[in-house]
C-alpha positions as CSV (number, residue, x, y, z in Angstrom):
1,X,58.4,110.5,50.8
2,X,57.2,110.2,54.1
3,X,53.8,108.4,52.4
4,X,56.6,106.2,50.5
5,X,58.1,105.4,53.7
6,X,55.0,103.9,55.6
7,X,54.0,102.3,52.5
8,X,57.7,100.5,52.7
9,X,57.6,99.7,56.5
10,X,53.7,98.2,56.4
11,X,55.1,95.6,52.9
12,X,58.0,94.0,55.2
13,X,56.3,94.7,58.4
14,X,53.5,91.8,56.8
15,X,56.6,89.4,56.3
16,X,58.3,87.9,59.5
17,X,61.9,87.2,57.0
18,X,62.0,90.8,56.9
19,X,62.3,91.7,60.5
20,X,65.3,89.2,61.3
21,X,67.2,90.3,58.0
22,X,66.9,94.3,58.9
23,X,68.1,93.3,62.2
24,X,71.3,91.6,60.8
25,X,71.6,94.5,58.5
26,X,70.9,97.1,61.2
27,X,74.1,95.2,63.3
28,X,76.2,95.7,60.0
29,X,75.7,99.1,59.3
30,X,76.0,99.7,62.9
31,X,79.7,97.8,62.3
32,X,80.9,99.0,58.9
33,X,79.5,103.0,59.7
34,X,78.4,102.5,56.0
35,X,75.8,100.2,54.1
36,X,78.1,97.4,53.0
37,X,78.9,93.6,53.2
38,X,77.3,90.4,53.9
39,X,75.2,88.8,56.3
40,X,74.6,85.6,57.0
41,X,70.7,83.9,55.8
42,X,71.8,80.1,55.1
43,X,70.5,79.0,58.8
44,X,66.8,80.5,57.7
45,X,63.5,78.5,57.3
46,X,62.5,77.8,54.0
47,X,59.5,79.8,54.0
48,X,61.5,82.9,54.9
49,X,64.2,82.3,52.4
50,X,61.0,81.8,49.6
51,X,59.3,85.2,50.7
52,X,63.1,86.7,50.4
53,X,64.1,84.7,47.2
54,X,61.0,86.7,45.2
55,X,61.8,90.0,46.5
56,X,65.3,89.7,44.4
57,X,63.1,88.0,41.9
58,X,64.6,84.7,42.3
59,X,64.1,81.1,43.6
60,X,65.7,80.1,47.5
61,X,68.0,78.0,45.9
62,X,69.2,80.3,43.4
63,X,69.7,82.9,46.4
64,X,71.5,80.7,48.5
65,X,73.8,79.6,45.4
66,X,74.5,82.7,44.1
67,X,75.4,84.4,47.8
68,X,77.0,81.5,49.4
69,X,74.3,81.7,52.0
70,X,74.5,85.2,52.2
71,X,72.8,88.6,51.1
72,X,74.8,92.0,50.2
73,X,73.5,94.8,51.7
74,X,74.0,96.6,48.8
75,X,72.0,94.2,46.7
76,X,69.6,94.9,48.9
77,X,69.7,98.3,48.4
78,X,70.0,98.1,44.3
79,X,66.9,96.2,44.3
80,X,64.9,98.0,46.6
81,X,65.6,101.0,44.0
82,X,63.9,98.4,40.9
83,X,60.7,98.5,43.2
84,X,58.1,101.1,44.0
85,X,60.4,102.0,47.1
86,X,62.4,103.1,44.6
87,X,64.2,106.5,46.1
88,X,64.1,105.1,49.7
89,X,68.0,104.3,51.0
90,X,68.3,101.5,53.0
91,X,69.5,103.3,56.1
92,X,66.4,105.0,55.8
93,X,63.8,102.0,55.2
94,X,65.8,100.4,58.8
95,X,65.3,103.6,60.3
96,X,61.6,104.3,59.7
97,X,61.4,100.4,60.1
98,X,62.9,100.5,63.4
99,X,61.4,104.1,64.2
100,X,65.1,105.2,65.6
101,X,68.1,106.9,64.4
102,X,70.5,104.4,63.1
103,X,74.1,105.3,64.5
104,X,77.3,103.6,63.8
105,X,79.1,102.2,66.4
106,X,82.0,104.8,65.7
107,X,79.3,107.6,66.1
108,X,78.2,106.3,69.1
109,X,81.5,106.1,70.4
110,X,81.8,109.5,69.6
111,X,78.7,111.1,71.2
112,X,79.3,109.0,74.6
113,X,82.7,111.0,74.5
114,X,81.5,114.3,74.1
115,X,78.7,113.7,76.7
116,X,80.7,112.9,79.0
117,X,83.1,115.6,78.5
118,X,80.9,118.3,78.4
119,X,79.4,116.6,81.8
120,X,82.6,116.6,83.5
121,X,83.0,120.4,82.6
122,X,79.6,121.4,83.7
123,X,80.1,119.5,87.1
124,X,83.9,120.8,87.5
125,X,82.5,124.1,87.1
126,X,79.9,123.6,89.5
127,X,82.0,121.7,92.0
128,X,85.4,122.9,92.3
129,X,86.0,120.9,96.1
130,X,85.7,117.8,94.3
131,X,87.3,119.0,91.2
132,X,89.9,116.5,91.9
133,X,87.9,113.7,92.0
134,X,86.4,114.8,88.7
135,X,89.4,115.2,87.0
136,X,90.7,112.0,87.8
137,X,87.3,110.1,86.4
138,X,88.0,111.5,82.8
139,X,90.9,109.6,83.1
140,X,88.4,106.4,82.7
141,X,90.7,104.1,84.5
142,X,89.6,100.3,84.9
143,X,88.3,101.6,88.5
144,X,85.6,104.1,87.1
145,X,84.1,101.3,85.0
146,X,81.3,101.7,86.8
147,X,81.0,104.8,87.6
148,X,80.7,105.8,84.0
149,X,77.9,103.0,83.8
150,X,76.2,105.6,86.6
151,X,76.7,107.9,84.3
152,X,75.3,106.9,81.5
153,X,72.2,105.3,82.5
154,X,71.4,107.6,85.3
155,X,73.4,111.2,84.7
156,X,70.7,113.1,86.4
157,X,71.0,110.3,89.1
158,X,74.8,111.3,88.9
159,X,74.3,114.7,89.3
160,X,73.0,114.1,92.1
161,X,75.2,112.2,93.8
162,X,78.1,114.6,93.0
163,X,76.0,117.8,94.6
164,X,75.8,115.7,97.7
165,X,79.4,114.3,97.6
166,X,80.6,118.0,97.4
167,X,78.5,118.9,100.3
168,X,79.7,116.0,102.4
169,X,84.0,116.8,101.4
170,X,83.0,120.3,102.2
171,X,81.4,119.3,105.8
172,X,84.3,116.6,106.7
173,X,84.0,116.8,110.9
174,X,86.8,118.1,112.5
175,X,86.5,115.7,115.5
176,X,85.3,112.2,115.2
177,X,81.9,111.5,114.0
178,X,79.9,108.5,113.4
179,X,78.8,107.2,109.6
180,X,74.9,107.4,110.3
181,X,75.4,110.7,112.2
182,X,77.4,112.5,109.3
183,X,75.0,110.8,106.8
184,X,72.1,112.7,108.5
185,X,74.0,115.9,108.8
186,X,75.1,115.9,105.1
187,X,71.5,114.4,103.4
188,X,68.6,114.2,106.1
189,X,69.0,110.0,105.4
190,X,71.0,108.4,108.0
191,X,71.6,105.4,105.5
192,X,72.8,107.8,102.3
193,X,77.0,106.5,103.0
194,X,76.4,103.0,103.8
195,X,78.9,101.1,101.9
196,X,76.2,99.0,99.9
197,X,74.6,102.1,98.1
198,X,76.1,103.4,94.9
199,X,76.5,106.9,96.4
200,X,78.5,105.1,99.5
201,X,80.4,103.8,97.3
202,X,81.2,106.7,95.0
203,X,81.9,108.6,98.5
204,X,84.8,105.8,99.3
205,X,86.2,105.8,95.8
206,X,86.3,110.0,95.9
207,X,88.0,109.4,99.6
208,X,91.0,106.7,97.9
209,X,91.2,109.3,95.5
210,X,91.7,111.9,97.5
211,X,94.1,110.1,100.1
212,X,96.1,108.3,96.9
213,X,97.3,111.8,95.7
214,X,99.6,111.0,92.7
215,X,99.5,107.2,93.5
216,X,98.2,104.9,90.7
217,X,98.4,101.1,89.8
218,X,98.3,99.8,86.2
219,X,94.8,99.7,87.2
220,X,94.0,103.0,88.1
221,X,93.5,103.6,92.1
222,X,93.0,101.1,94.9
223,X,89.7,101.3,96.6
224,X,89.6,98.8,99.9
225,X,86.7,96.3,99.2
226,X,87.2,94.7,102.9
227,X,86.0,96.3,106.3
228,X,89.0,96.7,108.0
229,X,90.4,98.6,104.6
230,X,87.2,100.8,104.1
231,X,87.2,101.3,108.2
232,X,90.7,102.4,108.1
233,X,89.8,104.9,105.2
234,X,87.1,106.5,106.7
235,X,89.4,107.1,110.0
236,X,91.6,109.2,107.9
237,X,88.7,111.3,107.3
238,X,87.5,111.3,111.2
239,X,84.6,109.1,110.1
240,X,83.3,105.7,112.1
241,X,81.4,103.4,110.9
242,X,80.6,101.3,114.5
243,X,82.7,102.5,117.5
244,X,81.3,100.3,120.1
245,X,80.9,96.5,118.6
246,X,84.3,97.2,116.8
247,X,86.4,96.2,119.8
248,X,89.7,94.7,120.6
249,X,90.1,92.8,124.2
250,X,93.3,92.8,126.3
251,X,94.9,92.6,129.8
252,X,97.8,94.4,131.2
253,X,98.4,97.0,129.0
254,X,97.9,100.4,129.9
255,X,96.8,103.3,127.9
256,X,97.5,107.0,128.1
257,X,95.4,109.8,127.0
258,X,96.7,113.5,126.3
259,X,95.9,114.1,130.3
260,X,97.4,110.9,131.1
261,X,96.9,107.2,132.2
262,X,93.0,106.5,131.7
263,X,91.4,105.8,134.7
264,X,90.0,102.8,133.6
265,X,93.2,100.9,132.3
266,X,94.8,101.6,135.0
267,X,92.4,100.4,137.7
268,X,91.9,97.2,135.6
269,X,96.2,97.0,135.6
270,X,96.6,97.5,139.2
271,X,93.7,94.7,140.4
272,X,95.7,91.7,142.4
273,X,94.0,89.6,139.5
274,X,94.3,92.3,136.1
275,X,90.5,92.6,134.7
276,X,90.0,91.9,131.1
277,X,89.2,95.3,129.2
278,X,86.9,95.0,125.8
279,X,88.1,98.2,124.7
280,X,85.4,99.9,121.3
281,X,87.2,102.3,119.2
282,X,84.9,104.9,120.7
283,X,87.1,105.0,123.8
284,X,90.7,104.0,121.9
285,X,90.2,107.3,119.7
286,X,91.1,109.0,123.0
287,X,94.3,107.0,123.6
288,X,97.7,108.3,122.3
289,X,99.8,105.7,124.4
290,X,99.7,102.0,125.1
291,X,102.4,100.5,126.9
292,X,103.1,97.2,129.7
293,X,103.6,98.4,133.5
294,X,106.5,98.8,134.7
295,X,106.1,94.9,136.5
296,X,106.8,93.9,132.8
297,X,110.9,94.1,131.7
298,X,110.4,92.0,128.4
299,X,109.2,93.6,125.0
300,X,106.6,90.7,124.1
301,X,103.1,91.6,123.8
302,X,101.1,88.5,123.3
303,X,98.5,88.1,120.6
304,X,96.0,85.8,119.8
305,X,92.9,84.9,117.6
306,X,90.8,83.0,119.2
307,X,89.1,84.0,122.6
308,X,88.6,80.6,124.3
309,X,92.5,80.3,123.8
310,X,93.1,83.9,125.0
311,X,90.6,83.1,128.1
312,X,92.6,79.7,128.6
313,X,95.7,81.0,128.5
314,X,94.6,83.8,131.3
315,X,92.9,80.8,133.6
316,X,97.3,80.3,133.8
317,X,98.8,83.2,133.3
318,X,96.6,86.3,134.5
319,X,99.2,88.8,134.4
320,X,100.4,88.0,130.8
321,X,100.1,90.6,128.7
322,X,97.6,89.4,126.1
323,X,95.8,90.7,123.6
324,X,92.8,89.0,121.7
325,X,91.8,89.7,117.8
326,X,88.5,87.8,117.7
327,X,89.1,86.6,114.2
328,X,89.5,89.4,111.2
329,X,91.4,92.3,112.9
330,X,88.8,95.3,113.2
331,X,90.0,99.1,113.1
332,X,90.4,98.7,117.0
333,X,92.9,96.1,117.0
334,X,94.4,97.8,114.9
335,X,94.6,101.0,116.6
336,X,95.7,99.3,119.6
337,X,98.8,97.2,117.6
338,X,99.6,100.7,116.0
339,X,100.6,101.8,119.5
340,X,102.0,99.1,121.0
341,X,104.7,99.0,118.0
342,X,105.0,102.7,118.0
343,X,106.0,102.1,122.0
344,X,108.9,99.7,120.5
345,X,107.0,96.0,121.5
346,X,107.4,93.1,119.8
347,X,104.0,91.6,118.6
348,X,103.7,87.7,119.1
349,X,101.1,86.2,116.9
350,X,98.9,83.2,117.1
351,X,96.4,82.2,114.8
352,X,95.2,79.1,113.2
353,X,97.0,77.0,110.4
354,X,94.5,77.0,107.7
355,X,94.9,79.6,105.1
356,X,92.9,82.2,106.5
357,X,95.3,82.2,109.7
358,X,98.6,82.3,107.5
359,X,96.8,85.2,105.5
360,X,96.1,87.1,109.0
361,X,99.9,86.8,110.2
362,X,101.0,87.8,106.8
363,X,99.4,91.8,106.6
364,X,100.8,91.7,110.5
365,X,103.9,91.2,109.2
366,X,103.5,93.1,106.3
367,X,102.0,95.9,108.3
368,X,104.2,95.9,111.3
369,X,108.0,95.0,109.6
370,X,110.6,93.8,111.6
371,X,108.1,93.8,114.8
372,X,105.6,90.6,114.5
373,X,106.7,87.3,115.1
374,X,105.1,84.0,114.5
375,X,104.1,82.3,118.2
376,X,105.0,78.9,117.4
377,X,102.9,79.4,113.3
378,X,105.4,76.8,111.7
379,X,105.6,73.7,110.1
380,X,106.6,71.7,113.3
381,X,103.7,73.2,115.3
382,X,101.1,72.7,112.8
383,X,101.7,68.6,113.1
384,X,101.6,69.4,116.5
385,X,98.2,70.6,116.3
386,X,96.9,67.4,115.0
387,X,95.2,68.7,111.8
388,X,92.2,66.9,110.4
389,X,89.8,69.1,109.0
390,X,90.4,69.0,105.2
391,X,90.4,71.8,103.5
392,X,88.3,72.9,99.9
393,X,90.8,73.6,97.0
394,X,89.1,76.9,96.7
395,X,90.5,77.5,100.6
396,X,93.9,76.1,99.5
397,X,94.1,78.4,96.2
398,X,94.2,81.2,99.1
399,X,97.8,80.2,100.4
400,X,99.0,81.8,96.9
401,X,98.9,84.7,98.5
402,X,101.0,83.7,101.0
403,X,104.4,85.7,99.5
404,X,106.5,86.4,102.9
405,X,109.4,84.2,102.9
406,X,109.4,83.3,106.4
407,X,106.0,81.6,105.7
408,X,106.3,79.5,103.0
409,X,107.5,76.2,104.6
410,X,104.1,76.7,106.5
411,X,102.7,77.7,103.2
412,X,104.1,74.6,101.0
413,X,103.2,71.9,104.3
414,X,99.4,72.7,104.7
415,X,99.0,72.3,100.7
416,X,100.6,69.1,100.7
417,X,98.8,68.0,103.7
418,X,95.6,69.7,102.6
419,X,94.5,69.3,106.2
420,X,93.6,72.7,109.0
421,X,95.2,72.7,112.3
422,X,93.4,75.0,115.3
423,X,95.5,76.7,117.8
424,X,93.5,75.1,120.5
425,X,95.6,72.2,119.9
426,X,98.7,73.3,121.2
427,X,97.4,75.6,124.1
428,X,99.9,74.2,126.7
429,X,103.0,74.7,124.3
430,X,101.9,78.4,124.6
431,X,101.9,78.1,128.6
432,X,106.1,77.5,127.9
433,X,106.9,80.5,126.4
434,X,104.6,82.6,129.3
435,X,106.6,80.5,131.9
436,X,109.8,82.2,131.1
């Protein structure tokens, strides 16, 4: 048989008709799970279809009449059986012809499943402090996509990764610790976590799990894609990914450590001019109170964006208490908002009027109910900024997003304008509000 075989492969190995058809049928059988229907051979050259047309003992266009443009597979088969091949199946002439095992899609299907069962037991088994995180991937929710594609084309790769993901849930610090420091500690490679790597991000997606608990979308679970989400993550978890270029800057507020005022804030406070403090996360992880001097009665805590507005703004009013965001809020802003709200103050924002800005006062408001306020972010102010820059409909498509009620007049006036306004245009409308 096996003789038979090579015999059968080296005939339609010499004919070029041959290997295009066995690929269509290969696809079929692959389909059905059985040798069965039609494929399609009408788009053919006419030499192939004259080489094919004499293995059925026929002429091309009595092949093409007779099958519509198409050849059976089991035709095929039934003829192959009035030849010298006669005993060879056709699943077995596309196997040896291909030199692979043949599975149907169904059976492949099937054997994906039980590998990765029988991997998720052998790792549960060998894991049990990430057993959680295990369990929830044989769930094979739309946000383990991937990770099955890991799976599957590297599962020793995998493997892997899990032995060093259980080491590094193990070994979470109990005081704070930077990324590239833990990184080291937990795999010798002070690069192992970072957020671009597939084991970074399999160590962010075992961490949502993990802080989700029973929480799940129609999607499976959340993972935060941007930095000030994945920084905020990794906090939970004592873990920083920059604590000194991740700053927030501010003037007249004080902060208060577990031995009391710092030092620092407070000199800076108590100057006859305040100083300006660009305060890193490294130094508000100590801080479990921020709060205005006693010089302050109101409850407004003034925020800003930009820092040439925030600087311009001080130039007038040095002992306003003033905070500035430096675009995108960072992990220490929003350490330093978390306090100033938990204190009872009443966050007044100030950002741009393109979409990005209305985006950025939204999750403040979202974040902080009932406790930011828009400084002067309307409709009437945004005219009053003199907008000219126009904006890309890919920038506009943004604002749909835009879902807090006491936005959308803002919302529904820069897409008909189409047009960005910049806070630096009404500066000295701010300096009215800091009068009072």
């Amino acid at each position: 048989m096996e003789k038979k075989l090579n015999d059968a492969q080296q005939f339609f190995l010499d004919y070029p008709v041959y290997r295009r058809l066995f690929l269509l049928f290969k696809k079929k059988y692959q389909s059905l799970g059985k040798i069965g229907g039609t494929v399609n051979v009408a788009d053919f050259s006419s030499d192939d279809l004259e080489h094919l047309a004499s293995f059925f003992g026929m002429t091309s266009a009595e092949l093409l009449e007779k099958g519509k443009g198409k050849v059976s597979l089991l035709a095929f088969e039934r003829q192959l059986r009035r030849t010298k091949f006669e005993g060879i199946s056709l699943v077995e002439l596309l196997e040896h012809f291909f030199d692979e095992k043949i599975l149907s899609n169904t059976e492949v299907k099937n054997q994906k499943t039980i590998f990765f069962l029988e991997t998720f037991k052998d790792l549960i088994g060998r894991f049990p402090e990430i057993s959680f995180w295990l369990v929830y991937l044989k769930k094979k929710s739309a946000d383990t996509y991937w990770i099955y594609r890991i799976i599957e084309e590297k599962p020793g790769r995998f493997n892997e990764y899990v032995s060093i993901l259980h080491e590094a849930f193990e070994n979470l610090p109990e005081e704070a610790e930077r990324m590239p420091m833990f990184s080291q500690r937990i795999s010798q490679n002070p690069h192992a976590f970072d957020i671009n790597t597939e084991l970074g991000k399999l160590w962010l997606h075992l961490l949502a799990v993990h802080d989700g608990g029973d929480e799940e979308g129609d999607n499976g679970r959340k993972v935060p894609s941007d930095s000030e989400g994945i920084n905020l993550l990794l906090e939970k978890y004592r873990l920083f990914r920059d604590d000194i270029t991740n700053f927030v800057t501010a003037v007249n507020i004080l902060g208060e450590t577990s031995e009391g005022v710092h030092p620092v804030w407070e000199a800076a406070v108590l100057k006859k001019v305040p100083s300006v403090l660009n305060i890193p996360i490294r130094e508000l992880t100590s801080i479990i109170r921020a709060y205005l001097p006693d010089r302050f009665d109101g409850k407004n805590v003034w925020v800003v964006e930009n820092s040439g507005v925030f600087s311009t703004i001080l130039d007038r009013f040095p002992n306003a208490p003033l905070i500035c965001t430096h675009g995108q809020f960072k992990l220490a802003t929003l350490k330093l908002l978390d306090l100033l709200v938990k204190e009872g103050y009443h966050l007044m924002y100030a950002g741009d009027f393109d979409p990005e800005g209305v985006l950025m006062l939204q999750r403040l408001m979202q974040r902080y109910e009932g406790q930011v306020f828009p400084w002067r972010m309307d409709a009437e102010h945004y005219f009053a900024s003199d907008p000219a820059v126009p904006l890309s409909e890919d920038r506009l498509a943004k604002l749909n997003n835009i879902t807090t009620v006491e936005l959308k007049t803002l919302k529904n006036t820069i897409l008909t304008e189409k047009k960005a306004g910049y806070q630096e245009g009404i500066v000295s409308l701010y300096f009215e509000d800091l009068r009072l």
